[in-house]
Structures are given as C-alpha cells and as structure tokens.
MARKOL-410956 format. One record per residue (C-alpha): x, y, z. Coordinates in steps of 0.1 Angstrom, whole numbers, plus 5000, padded with zeros to 4 digits. Layout:
// residues N
XYZ
...
//
This chain:
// residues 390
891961634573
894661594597
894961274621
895961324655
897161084679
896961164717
898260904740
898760924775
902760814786
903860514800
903860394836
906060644854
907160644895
904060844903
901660604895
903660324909
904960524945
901360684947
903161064946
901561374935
903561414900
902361704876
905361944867
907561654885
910261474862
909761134866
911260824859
909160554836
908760194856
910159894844
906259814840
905960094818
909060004799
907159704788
903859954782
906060134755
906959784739
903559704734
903060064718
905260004697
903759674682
900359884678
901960174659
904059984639
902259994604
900360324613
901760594592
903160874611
904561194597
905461424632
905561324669
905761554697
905761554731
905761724764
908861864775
909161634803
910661244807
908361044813
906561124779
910061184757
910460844764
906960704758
907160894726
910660654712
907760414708
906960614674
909260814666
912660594667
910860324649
910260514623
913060774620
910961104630
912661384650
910961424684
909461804689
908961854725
906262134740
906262224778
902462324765
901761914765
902461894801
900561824827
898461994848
900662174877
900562054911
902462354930
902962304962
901561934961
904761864935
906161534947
904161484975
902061114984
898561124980
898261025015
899861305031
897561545009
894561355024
895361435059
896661785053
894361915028
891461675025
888861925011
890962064980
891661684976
887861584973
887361834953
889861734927
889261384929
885261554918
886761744890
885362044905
885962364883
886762524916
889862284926
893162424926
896562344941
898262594958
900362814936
899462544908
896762554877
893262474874
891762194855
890462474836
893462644825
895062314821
892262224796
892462554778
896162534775
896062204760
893662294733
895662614727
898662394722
897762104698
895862354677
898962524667
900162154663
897862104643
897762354619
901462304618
900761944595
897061974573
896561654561
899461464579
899161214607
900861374640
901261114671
901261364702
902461244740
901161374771
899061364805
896561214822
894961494834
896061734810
894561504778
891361444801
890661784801
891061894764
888761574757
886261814781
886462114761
887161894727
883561744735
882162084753
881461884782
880362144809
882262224839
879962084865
880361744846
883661664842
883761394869
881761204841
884761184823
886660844822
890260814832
892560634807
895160374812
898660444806
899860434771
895960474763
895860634726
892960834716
891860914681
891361284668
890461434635
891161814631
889261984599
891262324601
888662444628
887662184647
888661894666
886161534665
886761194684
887260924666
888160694696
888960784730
891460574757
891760274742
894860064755
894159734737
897159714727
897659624771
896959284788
895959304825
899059224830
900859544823
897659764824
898259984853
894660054856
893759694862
895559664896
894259964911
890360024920
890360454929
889160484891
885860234892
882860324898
879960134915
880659834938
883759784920
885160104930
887760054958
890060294977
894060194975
895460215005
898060565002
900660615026
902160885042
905460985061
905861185094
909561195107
909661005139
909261145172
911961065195
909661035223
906660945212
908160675188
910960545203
908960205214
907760185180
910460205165
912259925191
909359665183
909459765145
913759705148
913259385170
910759245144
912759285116
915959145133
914058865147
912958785108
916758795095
918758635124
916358465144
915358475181
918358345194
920658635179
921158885210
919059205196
920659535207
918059815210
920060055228
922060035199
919760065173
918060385188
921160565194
921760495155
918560645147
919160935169
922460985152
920960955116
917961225125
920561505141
921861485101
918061515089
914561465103
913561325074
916061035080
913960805096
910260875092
907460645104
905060545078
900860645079
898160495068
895360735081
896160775117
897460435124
901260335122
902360135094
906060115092
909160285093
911660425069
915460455076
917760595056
921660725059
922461035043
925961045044
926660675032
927560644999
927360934994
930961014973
929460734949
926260944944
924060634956
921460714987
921760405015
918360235029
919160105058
915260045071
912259955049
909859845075
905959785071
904159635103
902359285096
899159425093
900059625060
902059345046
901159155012
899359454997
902159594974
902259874999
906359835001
906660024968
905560364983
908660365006
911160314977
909060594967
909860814996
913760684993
913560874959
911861164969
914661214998
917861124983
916661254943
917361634952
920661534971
921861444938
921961064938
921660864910
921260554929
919360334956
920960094977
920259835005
921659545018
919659215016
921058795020
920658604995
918858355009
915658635016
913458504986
910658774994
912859054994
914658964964
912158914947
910659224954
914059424947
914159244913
910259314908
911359694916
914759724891
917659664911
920259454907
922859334923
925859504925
928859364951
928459204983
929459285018
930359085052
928459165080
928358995115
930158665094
927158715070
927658775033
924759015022
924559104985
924459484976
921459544955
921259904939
918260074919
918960344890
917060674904
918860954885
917761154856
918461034822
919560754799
920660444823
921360084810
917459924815
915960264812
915460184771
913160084753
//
C-alpha cells in the first residue's frame, strides 16, 4: 500500500492581491513563509521516501518544507499544476466580475460547463491530475510520497478520487493553504484517509480564516475585489485632484500650498509613457482609489517606482491596500523588475506598518521639500531573495 500526501502550497500573491493565478508564477507571502514553517513542524517525524511537486514556485517552495528537512531530491511535474486560467492569467477577480460575470458564476458553481478562454476545464484539470499522481504512484509501491500542488487542481481529483458527479462539485469543500490531505493507493485505486486538514494552522496564519467567499450559510460573505481602469483624462481629472489634495493634505498638512496644476501635468506625463501608469481603482462601479506609478524611474536598478497608492476613505481599514501592491506587481513584473519601491516618512506609523506587514524594508532615504523620507523597497522578482526562505 502506498501513502500519498497531497497538500495544497503555501500562501502565494494570488491569494493575498486577490489575482486570477493558475499557470501564473507566483511569489509565496511572507504569511505563507510562516504556513511552510508550521508544515514543517507537522511533517517532521512523518516518514517520507519521495516528494514532488508542480513545476511552478509557489509549490517548489512549499515543498522545502519536506524535502530539505529530510534530505529528498525534489521531482517537479507541470502535470501537478493548476488548473489554467488563459486569458484570465494574472488578472483581479474584480475585473473578471465586471467583464465576464457569467463564466465567473459559473466557476465560482463548479459548473462542468465553465471554462476560461483559451484555458482548461475543471474537468480536464481533474482528469489530468488523476493521470499524473497515478504514474506517481506506481512509481513508489509501498513508499510514502509527499506530493505539492493546487487548490483547484487537488479539488478536482478529490471529485473523480470520490466519483463525485459533475453536477455536484460545488459540494466540494475548499482547503486552506498548506491543507494536507491523506491518500492510500492499492495499485488500482485511490481511498481518502483524510481530506484538507490544516491543523497544523492557527487563525492567525490560516488564510481561509480572514476571508468569507468560501462559507456557506449566514457566514458566507463576499470580499470586497478590486479592479483597475486607467484613468480618463477627462472624465477623471477632478478625481484624481481631490484624491492628490487628500493625500497631500494627510502628509503636509493644510497649510502646505498644494499644487494641482502640477500634479496633473505629472500624471499626464506619466500616462503618454503608459496608460496603465496611473489607473483609478473599482470596486463595482464606484471609485475607490487611484494607482500611480513611474515607469522610467529606477528603472537602470531594475526596481518599479510607486509614486501613488491611494484608496478613498470609504474603502479604508478593510485590508483592501494589498490589491494595489498587487497591481504594482502585475505592471512592473513583465518589465523585468525585481523590486518595489515608494517613498514614505518615518514618522507615518500606518504606512509603515503596513509596508513592514507587506515585506519591505527599508533601504536609503531621500530629501524632499527639506523632508527626509525613507526609501522602502519590496522583493518582486523571480527566485531565491534574502526573506524568500524558509
């Protein structure tokens, strides 16, 4: 009898920047840095003779939870990954919602019908997962293998592990990060011993007990997903005024001339290098922010420059900030930056303490109007940073 270990990887950007990441390499969260410590305390006197993993980060390094611990090789299989999101790679959940609702209700159903544009099905994700870890399998008869993989992806072999019928798949729970469920395989066929368990999490790193799209019944809440537009000069430009005057007001005070003309000519300046410089930020239909960024500084040091993170009073204290780093990444990733930078005093407790909560440090400091602002920077590159290890 062979014992098989399926656990889902660690908390990675797209659960954190509520973005559509399937085929996506992604980042783990410092969140989900700790998620992999406490794996590593529940596997610790589990024997383990093989670990493999899908092909892509997020679970490679979920997996060092196992396999460095206990001196294994690490066997990696694109056939572990998760279910592909074509043409909604990358994208917020919020922006799918307004662009294509209807494919989007049906997935959050499970319907057998859902697929993303020029992506898979749940059902071909399901049957590609079963074809996959039965080869495993057969690979190691009576060994214990720990395998590393998907939300979606181990959600649906569950379905076809348990024969659970198309049409009732949204009965299927949805596990936790780091979640480790239980398998025995007889040389033919595959039985649950346990399924999702992450009790190896306290609420305070469980990523499923700060968000409410996965209950059901009374307790079931929807999180509040943003989307980005990039601003219309003429539409937005008073928007964007009030949005700058608010956040000046906040850092200098009232009594600090503010210069609007200025400002806007900046922005203007900033979108003729990209549209997608400075975007205004959706929740539904009604404004919620704004996102500025400058493509061409820091550039020759490979690091992207926020100059604007901006949410509108109404959408403040709800952790929605997060999702704009998010859209930072998403712009300045493909440009080839490895790094995330801002400007922020000292003496602006919230923001620090959100920049620390969110992995940056800081790294110099600069003058500015006889003001000493520190320079705080965020790792966003692919591969092995100092922090990024478990």
């Amino acid at each position: 009898m062979t014992t098989l270990y399926l656990i889902r990887h660690a908390e990675a950007e797209g659960n954190l920047y509520r973005r559509i990441h399937g085929w996506y390499d992604a980042l783990v969260t410092p969140n989900g840095l700790r998620q992999i410590e406490a794996l590593e305390g529940r596997f610790a006197g589990v024997p383990v003779d093989a670990v493999y993993s899908s092909d892509l980060y997020r679970t490679k390094t979920t997996a060092k939870a196992v396999y460095l611990p206990k001196g294994l090789p690490l066997h990696t299989d694109p056939g572990l990954r998760e279910v592909h999101m074509g043409d909604w790679e990358d994208r917020p959940w919020g922006e799918i919602r307004e662009t294509d609702g209807e494919r989007l209700t049906l997935f959050n159903r499970s319907d057998p019908v859902w697929r993303a544009p020029n992506g898979e099905s749940l059902g071909q994700v399901g049957e590609r997962m079963e074809r996959t870890i039965r080869a495993i399998a057969q690979k190691h008869p009576d060994q214990t293998v720990a395998l590393f993989s998907h939300g979606t992806a181990i959600r649906q072999f569950l379905a076809n592990v348990r024969g659970v019928k198309p049409e009732d798949w949204h009965t299927l729970p949805h596990a936790d990060n780091t979640a480790v469920t239980c398998l025995a395989w007889d040389g033919e066929s595959f039985h649950v011993i346990f399924e999702g368990d992450n009790t190896h999490l306290d609420d305070s790193i469980s990523t499923l007990a700060r968000q409410s799209w996965w209950r059901k019944g009374p307790n079931k809440g929807e999180d509040v997903n943003l989307w980005f537009r990039p601003l219309n000069r003429e539409k937005d430009r008073e928007a964007y005024l009030a949005a700058r005057r608010d956040a000046w007001i906040s850092i200098h005070g009232a009594d600090v001339p503010f210069d609007g003309p200025a400002f806007w000519e900046g922005a203007l300046q900033v979108m003729d290098q990209d549209p997608w410089a400075v975007t205004a930020v959706m929740a539904r239909e009604e404004f919620a922010g704004l996102l500025q960024l400058s493509p061409q500084r820091c550039q020759e040091e490979g690091a992207g420059f926020l100059s604007l993170c901006y949410l509108t009073p109404a959408f403040r204290g709800k952790g929605l900030g997060v999702q704009l780093l998010g859209q930072a990444v998403s712009f300045y990733r493909p440009k080839g930056r490895t790094s995330l930078r801002l400007r922020c005093s000292a003496a602006n407790e919230p923001v620090q303490r959100f920049c620390a909560k969110h992995d940056f440090h800081k790294a110099g400091e600069e003058q500015v109007g006889g003001r000493t602002l520190d320079i705080l920077e965020k790792y966003i590159g692919m591969g092995e940073p100092a922090g990024q290890t478990v």
